[in-house]
C-alpha positions as CSV (number, residue, x, y, z in Angstrom):
1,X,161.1,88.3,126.6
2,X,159.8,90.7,124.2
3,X,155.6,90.1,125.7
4,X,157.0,90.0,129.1
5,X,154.8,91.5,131.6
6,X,157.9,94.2,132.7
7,X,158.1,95.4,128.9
8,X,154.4,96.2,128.8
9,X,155.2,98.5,131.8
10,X,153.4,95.8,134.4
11,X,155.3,95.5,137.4
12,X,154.4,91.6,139.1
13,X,153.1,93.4,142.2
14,X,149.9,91.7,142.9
15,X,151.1,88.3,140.8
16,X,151.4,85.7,143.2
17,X,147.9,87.0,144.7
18,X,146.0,86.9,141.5
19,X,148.2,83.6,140.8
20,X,146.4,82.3,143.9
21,X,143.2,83.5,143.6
22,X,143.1,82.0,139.8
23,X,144.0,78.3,141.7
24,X,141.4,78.5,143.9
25,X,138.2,79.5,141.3
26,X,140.1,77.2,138.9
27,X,142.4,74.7,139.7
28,X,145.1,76.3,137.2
29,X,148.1,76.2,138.9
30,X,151.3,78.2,137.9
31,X,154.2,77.4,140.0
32,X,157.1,80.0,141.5
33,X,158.7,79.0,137.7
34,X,155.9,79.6,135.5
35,X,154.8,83.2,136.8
36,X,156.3,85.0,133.4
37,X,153.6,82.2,131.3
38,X,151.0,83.8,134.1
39,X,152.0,87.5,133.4
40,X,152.1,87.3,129.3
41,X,148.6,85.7,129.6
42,X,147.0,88.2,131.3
43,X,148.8,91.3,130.6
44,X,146.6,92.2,127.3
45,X,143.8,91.6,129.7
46,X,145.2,93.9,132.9
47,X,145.9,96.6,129.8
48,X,143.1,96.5,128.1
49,X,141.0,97.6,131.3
50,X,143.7,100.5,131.9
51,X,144.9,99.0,134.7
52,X,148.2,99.4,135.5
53,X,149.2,96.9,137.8
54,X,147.8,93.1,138.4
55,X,147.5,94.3,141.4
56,X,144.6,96.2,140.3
57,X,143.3,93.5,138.4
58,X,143.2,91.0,141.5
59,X,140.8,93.2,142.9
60,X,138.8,93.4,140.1
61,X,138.3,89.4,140.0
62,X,137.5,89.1,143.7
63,X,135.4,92.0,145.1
64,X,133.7,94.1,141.3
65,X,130.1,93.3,139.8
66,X,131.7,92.5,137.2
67,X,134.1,89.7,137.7
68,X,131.7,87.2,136.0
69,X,132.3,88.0,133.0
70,X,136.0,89.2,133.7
71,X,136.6,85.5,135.0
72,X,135.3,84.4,131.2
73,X,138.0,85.9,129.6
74,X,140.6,84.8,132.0
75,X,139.5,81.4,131.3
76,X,139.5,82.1,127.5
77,X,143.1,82.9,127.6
78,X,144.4,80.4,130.4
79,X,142.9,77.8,128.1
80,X,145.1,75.2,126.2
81,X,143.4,74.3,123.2
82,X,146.1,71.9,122.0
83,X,144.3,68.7,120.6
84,X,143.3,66.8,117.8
85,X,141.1,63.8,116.5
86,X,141.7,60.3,117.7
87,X,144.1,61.7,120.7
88,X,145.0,58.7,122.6
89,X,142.8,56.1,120.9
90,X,143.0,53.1,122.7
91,X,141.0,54.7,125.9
92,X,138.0,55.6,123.0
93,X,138.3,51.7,121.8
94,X,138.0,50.5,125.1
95,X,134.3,52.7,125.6
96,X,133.2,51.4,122.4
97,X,134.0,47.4,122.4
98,X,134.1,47.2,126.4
99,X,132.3,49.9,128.7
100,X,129.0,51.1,126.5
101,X,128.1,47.3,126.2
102,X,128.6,46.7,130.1
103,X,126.5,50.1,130.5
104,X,123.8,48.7,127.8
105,X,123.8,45.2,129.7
106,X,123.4,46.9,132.9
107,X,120.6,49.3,131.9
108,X,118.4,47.8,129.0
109,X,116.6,50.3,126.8
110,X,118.3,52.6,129.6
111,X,120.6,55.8,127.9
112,X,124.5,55.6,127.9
113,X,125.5,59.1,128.8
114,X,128.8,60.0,128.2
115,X,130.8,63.3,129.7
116,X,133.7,65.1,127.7
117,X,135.2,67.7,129.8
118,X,137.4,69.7,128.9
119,X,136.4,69.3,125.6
120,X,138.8,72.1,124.4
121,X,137.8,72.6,120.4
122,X,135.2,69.5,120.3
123,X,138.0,67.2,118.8
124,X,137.5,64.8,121.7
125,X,133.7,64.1,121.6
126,X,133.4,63.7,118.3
127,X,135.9,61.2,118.1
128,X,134.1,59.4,120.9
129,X,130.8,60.0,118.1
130,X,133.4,58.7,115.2
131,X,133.8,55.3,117.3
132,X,130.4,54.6,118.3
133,X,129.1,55.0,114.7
134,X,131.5,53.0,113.0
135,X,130.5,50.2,116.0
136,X,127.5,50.6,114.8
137,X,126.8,51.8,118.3
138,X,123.8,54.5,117.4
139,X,121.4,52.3,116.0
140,X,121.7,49.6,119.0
141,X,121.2,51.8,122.4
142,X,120.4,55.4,123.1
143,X,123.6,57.1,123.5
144,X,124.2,61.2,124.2
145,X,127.4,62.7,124.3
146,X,127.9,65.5,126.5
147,X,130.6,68.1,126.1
148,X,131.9,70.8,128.4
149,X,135.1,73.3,128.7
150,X,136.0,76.1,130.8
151,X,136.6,78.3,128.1
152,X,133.5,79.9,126.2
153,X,135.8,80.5,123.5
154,X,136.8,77.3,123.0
155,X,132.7,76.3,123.5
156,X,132.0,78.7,120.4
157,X,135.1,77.1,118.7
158,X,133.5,73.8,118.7
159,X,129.8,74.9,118.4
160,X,130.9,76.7,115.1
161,X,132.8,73.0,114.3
162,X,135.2,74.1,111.7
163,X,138.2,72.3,111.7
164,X,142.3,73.4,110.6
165,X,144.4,70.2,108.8
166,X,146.8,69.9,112.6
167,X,143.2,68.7,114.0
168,X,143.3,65.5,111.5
169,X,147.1,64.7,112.0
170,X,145.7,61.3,113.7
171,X,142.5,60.2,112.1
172,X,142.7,57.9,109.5
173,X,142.0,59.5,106.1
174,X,138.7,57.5,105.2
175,X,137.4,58.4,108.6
176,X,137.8,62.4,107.7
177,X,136.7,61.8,104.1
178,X,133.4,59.8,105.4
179,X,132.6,62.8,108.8
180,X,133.9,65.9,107.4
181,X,133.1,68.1,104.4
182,X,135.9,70.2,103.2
183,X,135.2,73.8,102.6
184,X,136.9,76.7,101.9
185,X,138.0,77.5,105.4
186,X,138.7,73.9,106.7
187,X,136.6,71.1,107.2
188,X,133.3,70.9,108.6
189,X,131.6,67.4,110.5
190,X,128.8,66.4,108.8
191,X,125.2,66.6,110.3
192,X,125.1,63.4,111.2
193,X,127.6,63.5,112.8
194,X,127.1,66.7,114.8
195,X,124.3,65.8,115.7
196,X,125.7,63.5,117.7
197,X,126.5,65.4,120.5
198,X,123.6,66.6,123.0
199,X,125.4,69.1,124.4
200,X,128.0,71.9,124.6
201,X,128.3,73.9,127.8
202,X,131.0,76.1,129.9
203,X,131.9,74.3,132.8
204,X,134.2,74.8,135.6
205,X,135.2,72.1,137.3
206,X,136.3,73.7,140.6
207,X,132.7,74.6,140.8
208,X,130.2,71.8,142.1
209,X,127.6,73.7,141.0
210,X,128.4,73.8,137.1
211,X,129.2,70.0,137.5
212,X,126.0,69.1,138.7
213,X,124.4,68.9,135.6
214,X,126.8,65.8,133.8
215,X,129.0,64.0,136.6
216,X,126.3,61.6,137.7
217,X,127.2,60.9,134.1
218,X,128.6,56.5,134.4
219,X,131.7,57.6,131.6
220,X,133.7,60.7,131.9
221,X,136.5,61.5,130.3
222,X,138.4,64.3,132.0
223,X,141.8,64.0,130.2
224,X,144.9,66.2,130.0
225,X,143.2,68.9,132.7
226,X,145.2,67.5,135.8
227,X,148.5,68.1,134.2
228,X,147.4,72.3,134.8
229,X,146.5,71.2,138.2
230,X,147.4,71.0,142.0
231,X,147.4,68.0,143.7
232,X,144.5,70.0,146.5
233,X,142.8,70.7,143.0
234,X,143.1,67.7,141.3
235,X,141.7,65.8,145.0
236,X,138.7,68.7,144.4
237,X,138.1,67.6,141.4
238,X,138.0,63.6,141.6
239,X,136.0,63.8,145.4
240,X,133.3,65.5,143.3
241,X,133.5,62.6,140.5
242,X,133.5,60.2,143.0
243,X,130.4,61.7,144.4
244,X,128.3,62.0,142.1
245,X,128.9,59.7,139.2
246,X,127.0,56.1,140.2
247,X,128.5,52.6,141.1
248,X,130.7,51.3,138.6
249,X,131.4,54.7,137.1
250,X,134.5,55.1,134.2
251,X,136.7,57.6,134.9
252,X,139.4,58.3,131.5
253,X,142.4,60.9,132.4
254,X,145.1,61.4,130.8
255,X,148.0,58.8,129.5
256,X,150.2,61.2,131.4
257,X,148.3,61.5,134.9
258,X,147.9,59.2,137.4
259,X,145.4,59.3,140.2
260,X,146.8,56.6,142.1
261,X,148.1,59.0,145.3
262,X,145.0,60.7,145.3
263,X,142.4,58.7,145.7
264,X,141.1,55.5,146.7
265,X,137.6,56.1,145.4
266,X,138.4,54.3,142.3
267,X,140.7,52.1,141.4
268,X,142.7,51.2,138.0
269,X,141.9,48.8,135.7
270,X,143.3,47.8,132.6
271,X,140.5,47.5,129.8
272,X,141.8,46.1,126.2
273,X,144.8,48.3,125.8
274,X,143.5,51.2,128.2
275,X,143.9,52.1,131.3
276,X,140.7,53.5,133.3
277,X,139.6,54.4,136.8
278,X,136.3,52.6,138.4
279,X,134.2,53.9,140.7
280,X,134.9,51.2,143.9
């Protein structure tokens, strides 16, 4: 291929190592098959540092002062920021009419805090924002919506909030016309409605640490990052949710994922049309 890593003059010495080393501070995984995706990721990144080998830039990410901010843009280009408003919908509808009334009943005058991670471009959480409005949902309980990726790119993406036509190819024209102001470089979310989200923070979800600060959160929805996944990453992942989030807690992956060999911590549940995992 034409931006494979042996046309830029890289040789893959040093790949499966930095392919490792990426799994275990991330939880990417890129399998025997996938190590040309690996290389044309991180070639403009191994060149742009003069390196000539990944080899080089291994070393770099595990032992230099300055693999902080290295591991940013790593992350930044790993990414997949493929999403758009009112992905997989029925798992939204099932928060609004079923789980944030069980959370209100359970803690009155309490706040409903609610976790989107990965957030990617902010597509998902203000959906979830969408939904709770037009339910009405803001003006009967204290809600906050937190949202978290592991890219700080994508992070600015969403903090900046302006929004490409792919983004609405789901959400209902009135919806767009009523939360989004068209300007001359896409569309915008009105005030009100980003407003509606507390938070947005880089978050790595290997790291106990970052995930301290939202996972005792009672609804999380963690969708379409296992699919990147190992299974030892993906059991990482969901021990920690099953840790710290509290009894009763709603867990929403992925229409493609399934958690079912990896845990017993929670179990499945069909809610409306929606599949969920619950805390046990």
């Amino acid at each position: 291929m034409a931006n494979s890593p042996d046309n830029l003059g890289l040789p893959e010495t040093g790949l499966p190592l930095l392919r490792d080393l990426i799994h275990e501070r991330t939880g990417l995984f890129y399998e025997n098959g996938r190590y040309e995706t690996l290389g044309e990721r991180l070639a403009p990144l191994v060149l742009e540092r003069g390196f000539r080998s990944f080899l080089d830039f291994y070393y770099l990410l595990k032992y230099d002062a300055d693999a902080p901010s290295e591991w940013r843009s790593v992350l930044n280009v790993l990414s997949v920021q493929e999403t758009y408003f009112w992905r997989e919908i029925d798992q939204i509808e099932a928060l609004v009419s079923q789980v944030v009334p069980e959370l209100v009943r359970h803690d009155p005058g309490g706040t409903v805090r609610i976790w989107s991670v990965p957030c990617a471009s902010g597509e998902e959480p203000l959906s979830i924002a969408m939904a709770l409005s037009e339910a009405g949902w803001f003006d009967r309980a204290r809600i906050e919506i937190h949202a978290s990726d592991g890219s700080a790119a994508a992070i600015a993406k969403a903090r900046q909030g302006v929004y490409r036509e792919r983004a609405f190819r789901a959400l209902p024209i009135p919806l767009r016309e009523k939360y989004f102001l068209k300007e001359r470089d896409g569309w915008r979310p009105v005030p009100a409605l980003s407003q509606r989200i507390a938070s947005w923070s880089v978050v790595n979800l290997m790291s106990r640490e970052d995930m301290l600060a939202h996972a005792r959160t009672p609804a999380i929805f963690c969708r379409n990052a296992f699919i990147y996944f190992s299974r030892q990453a993906i059991q990482r992942v969901v021990e920690a949710f099953a840790d710290l989030m509290p009894p009763r807690g709603y867990l929403f992956v992925g229409a493609s994922e399934s958690l079912l060999s990896v845990t017993d911590r929670f179990t499945l549940q069909e809610i409306e049309r929606a599949f969920v995992y619950v805390k046990v």
